[in-house]
C-alpha positions as CSV (number, residue, x, y, z in Angstrom):
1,X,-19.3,-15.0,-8.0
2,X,-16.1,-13.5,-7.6
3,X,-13.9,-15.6,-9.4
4,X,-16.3,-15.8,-12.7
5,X,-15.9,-12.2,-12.4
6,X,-13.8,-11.3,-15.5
7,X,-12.4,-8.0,-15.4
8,X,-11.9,-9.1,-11.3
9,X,-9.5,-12.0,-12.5
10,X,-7.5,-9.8,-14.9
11,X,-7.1,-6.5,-12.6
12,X,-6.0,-9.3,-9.7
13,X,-3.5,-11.0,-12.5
14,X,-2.4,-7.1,-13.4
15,X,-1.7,-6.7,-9.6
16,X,0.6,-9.4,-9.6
17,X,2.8,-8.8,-12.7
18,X,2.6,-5.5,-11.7
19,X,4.1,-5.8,-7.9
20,X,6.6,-8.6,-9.6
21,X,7.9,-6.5,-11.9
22,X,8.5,-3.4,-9.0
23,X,10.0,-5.6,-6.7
24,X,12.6,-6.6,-9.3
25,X,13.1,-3.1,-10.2
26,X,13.1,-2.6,-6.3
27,X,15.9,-5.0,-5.6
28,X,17.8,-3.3,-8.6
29,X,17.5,0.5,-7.5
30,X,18.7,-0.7,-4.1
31,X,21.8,-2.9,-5.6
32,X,23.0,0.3,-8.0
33,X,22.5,2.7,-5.4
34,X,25.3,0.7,-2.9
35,X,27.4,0.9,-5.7
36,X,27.1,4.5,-6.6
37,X,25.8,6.1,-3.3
38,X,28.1,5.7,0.3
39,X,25.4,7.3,2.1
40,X,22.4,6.7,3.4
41,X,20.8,10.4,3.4
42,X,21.3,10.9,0.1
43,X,19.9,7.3,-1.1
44,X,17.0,8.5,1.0
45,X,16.5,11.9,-0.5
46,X,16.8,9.8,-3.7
47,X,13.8,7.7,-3.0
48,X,11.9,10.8,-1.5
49,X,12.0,12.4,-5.0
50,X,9.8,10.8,-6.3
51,X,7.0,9.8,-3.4
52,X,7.0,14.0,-3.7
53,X,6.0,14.3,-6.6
54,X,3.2,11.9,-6.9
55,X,2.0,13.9,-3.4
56,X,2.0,16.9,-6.0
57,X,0.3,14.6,-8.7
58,X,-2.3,13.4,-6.7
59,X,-5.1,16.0,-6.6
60,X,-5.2,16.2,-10.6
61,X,-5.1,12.1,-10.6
62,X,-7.8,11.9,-8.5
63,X,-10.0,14.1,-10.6
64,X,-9.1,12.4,-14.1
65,X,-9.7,9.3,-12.0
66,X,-13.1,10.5,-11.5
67,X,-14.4,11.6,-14.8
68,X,-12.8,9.6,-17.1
69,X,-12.6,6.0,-18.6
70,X,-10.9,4.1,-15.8
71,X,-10.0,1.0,-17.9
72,X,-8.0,3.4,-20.6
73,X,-6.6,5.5,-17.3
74,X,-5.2,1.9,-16.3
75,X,-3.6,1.3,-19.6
76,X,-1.9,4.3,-20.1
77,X,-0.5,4.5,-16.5
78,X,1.0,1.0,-17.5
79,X,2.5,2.7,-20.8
80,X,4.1,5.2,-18.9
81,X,5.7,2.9,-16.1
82,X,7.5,0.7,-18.8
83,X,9.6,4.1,-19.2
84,X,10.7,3.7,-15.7
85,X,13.4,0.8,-16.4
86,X,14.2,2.5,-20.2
87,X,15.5,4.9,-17.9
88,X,17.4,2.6,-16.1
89,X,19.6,1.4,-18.4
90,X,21.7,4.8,-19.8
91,X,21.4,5.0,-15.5
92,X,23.9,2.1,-15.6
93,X,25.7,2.9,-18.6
94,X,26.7,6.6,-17.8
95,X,26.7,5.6,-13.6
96,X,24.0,8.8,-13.9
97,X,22.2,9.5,-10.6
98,X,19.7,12.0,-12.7
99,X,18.7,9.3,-15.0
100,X,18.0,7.3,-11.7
101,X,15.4,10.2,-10.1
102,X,13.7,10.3,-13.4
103,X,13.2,6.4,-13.0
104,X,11.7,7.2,-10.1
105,X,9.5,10.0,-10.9
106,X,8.0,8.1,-13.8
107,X,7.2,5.0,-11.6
108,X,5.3,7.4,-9.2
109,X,3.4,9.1,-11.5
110,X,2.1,5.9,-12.7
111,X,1.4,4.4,-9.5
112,X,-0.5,7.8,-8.6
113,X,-2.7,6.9,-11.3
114,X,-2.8,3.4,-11.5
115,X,-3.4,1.8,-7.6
116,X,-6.6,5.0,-7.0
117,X,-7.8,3.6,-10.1
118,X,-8.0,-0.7,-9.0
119,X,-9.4,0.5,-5.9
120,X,-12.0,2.7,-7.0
121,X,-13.1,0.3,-9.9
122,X,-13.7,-2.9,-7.5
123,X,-17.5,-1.3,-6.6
124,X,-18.1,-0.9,-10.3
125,X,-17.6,-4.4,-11.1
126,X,-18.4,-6.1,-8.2
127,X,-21.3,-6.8,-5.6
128,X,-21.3,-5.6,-2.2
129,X,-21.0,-8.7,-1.0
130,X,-18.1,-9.5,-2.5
131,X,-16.2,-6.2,-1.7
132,X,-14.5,-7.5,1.9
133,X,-13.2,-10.8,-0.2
134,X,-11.9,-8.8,-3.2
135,X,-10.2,-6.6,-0.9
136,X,-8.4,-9.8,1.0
137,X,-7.5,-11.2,-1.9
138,X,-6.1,-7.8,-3.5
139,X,-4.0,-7.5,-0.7
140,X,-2.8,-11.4,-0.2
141,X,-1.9,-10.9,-3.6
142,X,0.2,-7.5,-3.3
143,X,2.0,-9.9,-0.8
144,X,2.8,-12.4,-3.1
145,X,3.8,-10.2,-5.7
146,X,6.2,-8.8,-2.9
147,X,7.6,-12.6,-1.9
148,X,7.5,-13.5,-5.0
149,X,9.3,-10.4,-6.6
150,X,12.0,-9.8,-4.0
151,X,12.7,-13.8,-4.4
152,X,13.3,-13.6,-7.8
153,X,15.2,-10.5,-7.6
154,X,17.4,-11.5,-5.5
155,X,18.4,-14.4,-7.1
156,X,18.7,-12.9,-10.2
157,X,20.6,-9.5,-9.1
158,X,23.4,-12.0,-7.8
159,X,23.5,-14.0,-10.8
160,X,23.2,-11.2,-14.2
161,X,24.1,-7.3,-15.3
162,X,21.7,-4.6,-13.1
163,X,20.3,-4.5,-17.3
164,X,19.2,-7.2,-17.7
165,X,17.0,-7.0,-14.1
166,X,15.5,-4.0,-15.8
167,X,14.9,-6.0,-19.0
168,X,12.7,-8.6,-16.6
169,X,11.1,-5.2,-15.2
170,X,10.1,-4.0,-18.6
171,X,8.8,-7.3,-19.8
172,X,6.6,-7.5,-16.5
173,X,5.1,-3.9,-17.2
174,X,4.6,-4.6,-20.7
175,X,2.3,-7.7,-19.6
176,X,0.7,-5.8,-17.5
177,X,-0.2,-3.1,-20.3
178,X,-1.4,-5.9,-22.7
179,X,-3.7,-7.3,-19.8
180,X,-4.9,-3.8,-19.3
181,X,-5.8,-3.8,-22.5
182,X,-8.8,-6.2,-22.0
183,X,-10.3,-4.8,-19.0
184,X,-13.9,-3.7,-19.1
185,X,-15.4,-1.0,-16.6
186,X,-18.7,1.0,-16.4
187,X,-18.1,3.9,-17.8
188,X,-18.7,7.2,-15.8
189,X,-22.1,9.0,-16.0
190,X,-22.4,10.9,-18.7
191,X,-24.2,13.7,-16.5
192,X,-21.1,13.4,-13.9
193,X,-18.8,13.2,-16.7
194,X,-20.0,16.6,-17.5
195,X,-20.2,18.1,-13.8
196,X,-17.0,20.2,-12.7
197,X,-15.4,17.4,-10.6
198,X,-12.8,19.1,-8.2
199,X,-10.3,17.7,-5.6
200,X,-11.6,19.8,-2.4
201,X,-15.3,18.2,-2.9
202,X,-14.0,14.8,-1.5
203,X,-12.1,16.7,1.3
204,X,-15.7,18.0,2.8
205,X,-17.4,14.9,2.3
206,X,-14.8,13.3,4.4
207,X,-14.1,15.9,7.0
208,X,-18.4,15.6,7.4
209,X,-18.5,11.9,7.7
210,X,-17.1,10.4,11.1
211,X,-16.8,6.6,9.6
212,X,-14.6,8.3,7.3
213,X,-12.3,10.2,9.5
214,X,-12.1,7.6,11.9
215,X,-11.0,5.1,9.2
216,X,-8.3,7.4,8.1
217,X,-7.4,8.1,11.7
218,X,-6.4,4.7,12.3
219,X,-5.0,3.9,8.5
220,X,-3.0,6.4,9.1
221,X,-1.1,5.4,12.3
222,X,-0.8,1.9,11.1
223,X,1.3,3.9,8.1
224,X,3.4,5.8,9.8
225,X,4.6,2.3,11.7
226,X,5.0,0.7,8.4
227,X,7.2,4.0,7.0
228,X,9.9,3.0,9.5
229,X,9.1,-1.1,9.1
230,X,12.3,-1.7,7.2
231,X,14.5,0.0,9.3
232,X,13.3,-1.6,12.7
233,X,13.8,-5.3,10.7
234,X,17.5,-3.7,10.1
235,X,17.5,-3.0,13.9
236,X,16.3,-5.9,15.2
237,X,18.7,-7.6,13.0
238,X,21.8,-5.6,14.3
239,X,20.8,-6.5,18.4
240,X,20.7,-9.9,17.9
241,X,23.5,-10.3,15.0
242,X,21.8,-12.3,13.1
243,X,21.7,-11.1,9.2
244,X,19.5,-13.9,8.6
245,X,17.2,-12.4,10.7
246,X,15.5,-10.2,8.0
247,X,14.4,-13.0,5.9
248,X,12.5,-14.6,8.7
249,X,11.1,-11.3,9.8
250,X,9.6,-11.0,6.1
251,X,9.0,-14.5,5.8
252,X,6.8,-14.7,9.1
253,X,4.9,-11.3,8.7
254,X,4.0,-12.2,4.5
255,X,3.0,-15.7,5.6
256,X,0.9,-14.2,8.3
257,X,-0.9,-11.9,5.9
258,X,-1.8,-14.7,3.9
259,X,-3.3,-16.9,6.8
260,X,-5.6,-13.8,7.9
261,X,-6.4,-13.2,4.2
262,X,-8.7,-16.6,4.0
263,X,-10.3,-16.2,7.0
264,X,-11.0,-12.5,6.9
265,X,-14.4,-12.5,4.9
266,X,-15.2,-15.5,7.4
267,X,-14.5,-14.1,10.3
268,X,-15.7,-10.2,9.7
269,X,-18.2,-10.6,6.8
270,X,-21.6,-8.9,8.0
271,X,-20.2,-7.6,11.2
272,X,-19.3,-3.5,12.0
273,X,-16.8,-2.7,10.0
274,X,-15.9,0.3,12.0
275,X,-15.9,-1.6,15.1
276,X,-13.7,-4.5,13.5
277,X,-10.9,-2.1,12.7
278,X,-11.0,-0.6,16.4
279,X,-10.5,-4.0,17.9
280,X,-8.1,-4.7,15.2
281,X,-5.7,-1.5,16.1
282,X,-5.5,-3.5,20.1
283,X,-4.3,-6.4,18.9
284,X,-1.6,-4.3,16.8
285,X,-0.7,-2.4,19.8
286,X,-0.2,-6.1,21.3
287,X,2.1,-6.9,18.6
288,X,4.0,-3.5,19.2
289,X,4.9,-4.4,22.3
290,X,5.9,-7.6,22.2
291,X,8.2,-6.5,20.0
292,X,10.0,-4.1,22.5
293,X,11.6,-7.9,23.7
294,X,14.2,-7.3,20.9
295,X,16.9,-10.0,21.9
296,X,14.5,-12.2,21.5
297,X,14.2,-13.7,18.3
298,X,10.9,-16.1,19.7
299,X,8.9,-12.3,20.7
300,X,9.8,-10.5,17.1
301,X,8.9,-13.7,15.1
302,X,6.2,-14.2,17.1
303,X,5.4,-10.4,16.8
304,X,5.5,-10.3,13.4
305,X,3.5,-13.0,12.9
306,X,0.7,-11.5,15.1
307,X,1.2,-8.0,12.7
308,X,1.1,-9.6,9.6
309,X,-2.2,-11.4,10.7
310,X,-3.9,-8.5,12.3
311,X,-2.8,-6.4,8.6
312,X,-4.5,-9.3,6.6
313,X,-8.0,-7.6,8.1
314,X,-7.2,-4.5,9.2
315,X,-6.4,-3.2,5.9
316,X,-9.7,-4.9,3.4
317,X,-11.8,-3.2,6.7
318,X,-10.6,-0.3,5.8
319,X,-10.6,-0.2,2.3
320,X,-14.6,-1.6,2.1
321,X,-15.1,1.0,4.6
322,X,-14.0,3.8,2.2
323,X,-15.7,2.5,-0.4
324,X,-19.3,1.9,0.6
325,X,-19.5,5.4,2.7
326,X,-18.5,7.1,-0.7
327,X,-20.4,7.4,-4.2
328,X,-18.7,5.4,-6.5
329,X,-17.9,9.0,-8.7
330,X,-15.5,10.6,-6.1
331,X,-13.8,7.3,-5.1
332,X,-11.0,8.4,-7.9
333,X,-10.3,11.4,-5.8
334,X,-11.1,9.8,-2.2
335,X,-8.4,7.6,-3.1
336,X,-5.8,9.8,-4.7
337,X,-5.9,12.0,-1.6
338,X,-5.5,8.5,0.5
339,X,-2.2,7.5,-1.2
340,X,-1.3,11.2,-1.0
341,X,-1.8,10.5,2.7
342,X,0.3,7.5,3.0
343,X,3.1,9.2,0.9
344,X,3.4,11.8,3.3
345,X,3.0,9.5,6.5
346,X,5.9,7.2,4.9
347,X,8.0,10.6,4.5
348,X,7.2,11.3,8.3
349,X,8.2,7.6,9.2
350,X,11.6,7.5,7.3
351,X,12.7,10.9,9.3
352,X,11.2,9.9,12.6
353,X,11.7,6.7,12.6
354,X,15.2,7.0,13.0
355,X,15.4,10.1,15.0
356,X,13.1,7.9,17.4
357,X,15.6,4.2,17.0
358,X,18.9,7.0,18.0
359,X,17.3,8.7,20.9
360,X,15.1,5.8,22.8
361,X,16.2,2.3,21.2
362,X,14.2,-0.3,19.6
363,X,12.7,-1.4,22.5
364,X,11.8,2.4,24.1
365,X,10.7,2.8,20.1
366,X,8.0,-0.3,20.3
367,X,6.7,0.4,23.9
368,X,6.4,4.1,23.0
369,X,4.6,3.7,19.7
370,X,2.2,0.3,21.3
371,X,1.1,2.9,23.5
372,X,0.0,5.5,21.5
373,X,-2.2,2.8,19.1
374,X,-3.3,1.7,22.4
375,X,-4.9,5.1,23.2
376,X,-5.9,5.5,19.7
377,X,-7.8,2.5,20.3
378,X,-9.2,3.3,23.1
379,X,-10.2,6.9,22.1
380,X,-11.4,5.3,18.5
381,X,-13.9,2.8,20.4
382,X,-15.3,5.7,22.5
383,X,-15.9,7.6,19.7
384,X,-17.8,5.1,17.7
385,X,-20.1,4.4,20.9
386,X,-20.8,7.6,21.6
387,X,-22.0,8.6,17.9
388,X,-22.9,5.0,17.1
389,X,-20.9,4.6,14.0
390,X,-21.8,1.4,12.1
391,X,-20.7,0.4,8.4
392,X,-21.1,-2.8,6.6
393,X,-20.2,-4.6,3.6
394,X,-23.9,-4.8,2.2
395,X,-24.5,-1.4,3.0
396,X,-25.7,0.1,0.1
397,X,-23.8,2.5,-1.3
398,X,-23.6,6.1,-0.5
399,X,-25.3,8.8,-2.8
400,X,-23.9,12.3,-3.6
C-alpha cells in the first residue's frame, strides 16, 4: 500500500517542506531584487545564473545519482541548500548582488542533485502499480507546497525584515535534512556500483527507444509554455487591468491540478500511457486557445482551469513512462539530463516568450503556440500508430 510505505511518506513530507521553504525564499529574492534591481534584464540574467550552472552540473549529478547511496545523496543535497539563505543574509546587509548569485548557484546545485534523486528512487521503493499514484500525489503535493509557500510568503514578506524570511527558509531546509536523515533506499548493485557509469550511455538508450523520445518530445513543449507562464499571467493581467487577476489565475490552475490529481490513477491506471499523453497534449492545445480570448476573464479562468487539469495527468504519464522503459540504474542520469532539458527549455521560454508577447500579442502568442501542440499532437498520435508504441504502469521494468 502506498501510504504504509514508509520512506514514500517521508520523501512526500520532504517535498513539501522542501517546496515551502523555496517558495518563501522565492517571494524573498523577488522582493530584494525590486529594491536593488530597476530592470528587468538584469533580474533575469540574475535568475539565469544559476539554472546555468546546474545545466553544467547535471551530467556529473546524474552519474553520482547512479552509483551511489541515493538516501545519503538526498541528505547532503539538503545540507548544502541550507547555505542558500546563509547567503542571503550579508546579501541584505551589504545590499550585495554577488552574495545574491551565490544564493542562487547553491540552491541549483542542490536541486540538480536532490529532485533526479526522488524521482529515480520512487521504482526502488515502490510497486508498479503504485507508480502512476505516487507520481499524482508528488506533483499535487509540489502544488501545495507552491500555494502553500507563496501564501505564507507573501504574508510574511509584508509584515517582517527580508532576514527573517530567510530565517523561515533555513528552518524549512534544515527539516527537510533531518527527515532525510531517516530515509531508507535499496542500495545500488554492488556489480553496477563497480561498472563505469557515464552520462552519454543514457543518451543512446533514449535516442534508440521511441516511447522515450516521444515522451520527451511532448514534455518538452509543454515546458517551454510553462518558461513564459508567468509572464503571460502578467499580460493577461495588464489587458484587462485587473492586478487581482494573477491570484485567480494561480488560484484556478493549482486548484485544477489538484482535482485531476485524484482522479488521474482512476481514470488512466492500466491504459497506454503513451497514448494518454497524446490525447492529453489536444486538450492543452484547447486550453491554449481559448486563452487567445484575453479580455475575457471567463476564457483565461476557464483556460487555466482546463491547463491545470490536463497538467495533473499529463505530467505523472510522463514521469511513469520514463521510469518503467528505463532500468532503475540509469534513472539518476535519465533524469539529470531531463531537468537539464527543462533548464534549458525554461531559458528558451523566458527570451522567446517575450520576443513573441512584443511582436504578435497575447492573443497572436496563444493561437500561434495552440497550434503548434496541435500538430505535435497530431504528428505524436501518428507516430505511435504507425510503430505501435504502448507502455503501462505494470510493465515490468526494462533491463540493461
Amino acid at each position: 500500500m502506498l501510504w504504509r510505505n514508509r520512506t514514500f511518506l517521508l520523501l512526500m513530507t520532504g517535498e513539501v517542506i522542501a517546496g515551502a521553504g523555496m517558495w518563501i525564499s522565492i517571494i524573498a529574492n523577488l522582493q530584494f531584487m525590486q529594491h536593488m534591481i530597476p530592470s528587468d534584464t538584469v533580474k533575469g540574467l540574475i535568475l539565469m545564473s544559476g539554472l546555468i550552472v546546474s545545466i553544467l552540473l547535471s551530467p556529473k549529478a546524474g552519474v553520482m545519482i547512479d552509483r551511489y547511496d541515493k538516501g545519503k545523496i538526498m541528505l547532503y543535497a539538503s545540507l548544502v541548500r541550507c547555505l542558500s539563505p546563509i547567503c542571503m543574509l550579508p546579501a541584505i546587509y551589504y545590499g550585495s548582488l554577488s552574495w545574491m548569485v551565490v544564493s542562487l548557484v547553491i540552491m541549483q546545485v542542490s536541486a540538480a542533485f536532490y529532485f533526479p534523486t526522488v524521482q529515480s528512487s520512487l521504482p526502488a521503493i515502490l510497486s508498479p502499480a503504485d507508480l502512476l499514484k505516487a507520481n499524482s500525489v508528488y506533483l499535487n503535493l509540489s502544488t501545495l507546497s507552491r500555494i502553500g509557500g507563496t501564501a505564507v510568503g507573501g504574508i510574511l514578506v509584508a509584515n517582517m525584515d527580508l532576514s527573517q524570511l530567510y530565517l523561515f527558509s533555513l528552518a524549512a531546509y534544515l527539516a527537510l535534512a533531518f527527515v532525510t536523515r531517516f530515509l531508507r533506499i535499496p542500495a545500488v548493485d554492488s556489480r553496477k556500483r563497480q561498472e563505469k557509469v557515464e552520462f552519454r550511455e543514457v543518451l543512446t538508450v533514449t535516442k534508440k527507444d521511441p516511447a522515450l523520445m516521444v515522451a520527451l518530445l511532448n514534455t518538452g513543449l509543454i515546458t517551454l509554455f510553462l518558461g513564459g507562464f508567468n509572464l503571460l499571467v502578467l499580460n493577461f493581467s495588464e489587458i484587462q487591468q485587473s492586478p487581482e487577476l494573477m491570484g485567480w489565475i494561480y488560484t484556478v490552475e493549482g486548484m485544477s491540478i489538484l482535482a485531476g490529481g485524484l482522479l488521474a490513477k482512476r481514470w488512466i491506471g492500466g491504459r497506454n500511457l503513451i497514448a494518454a499523453s497524446t490525447v492529453l497534449l489536444f486538450f492543452f492545445a484547447l486550453s491554449q486557445y481559448g486563452m487567445s480570448f484575453a479580455d475575457s476573464r471567463f476564457m483565461v479562468l476557464a483556460s487555466f482551469g482546463v491547463f491545470g487539469f490536463t497538467v495533473a495527468f499529463f505530467f505523472p504519464v510522463t514521469t511513469t513512462i520514463f521510469q518503467r522503459r528505463l532500468p532503475e540504474h540509469q534513472q539518476g542520469r535519465f533524469f539529470s539530463f531531463k531537468g537539464m532539458l527543462d533548464r534549458g527549455f525554461f531559458l528558451v521560454a523566458l527570451g522567446t516568450t517575450g520576443i513573441c508577447l512584443d511582436l504578435f500579442g497575447v492573443s497572436g502568442y496563444m493561437l500561434g503556440i495552440g497550434s503548434v501542440t496541435l500538430l505535435m499532437a497530431a504528428l505524436t498520435m501518428v507516430y505511435s500508430k504507425k510503430h505501435k508504441l504502448d507502455v503501462r504502469e505494470t510493465d515490468e521494468p526494462a533491463v540493461a
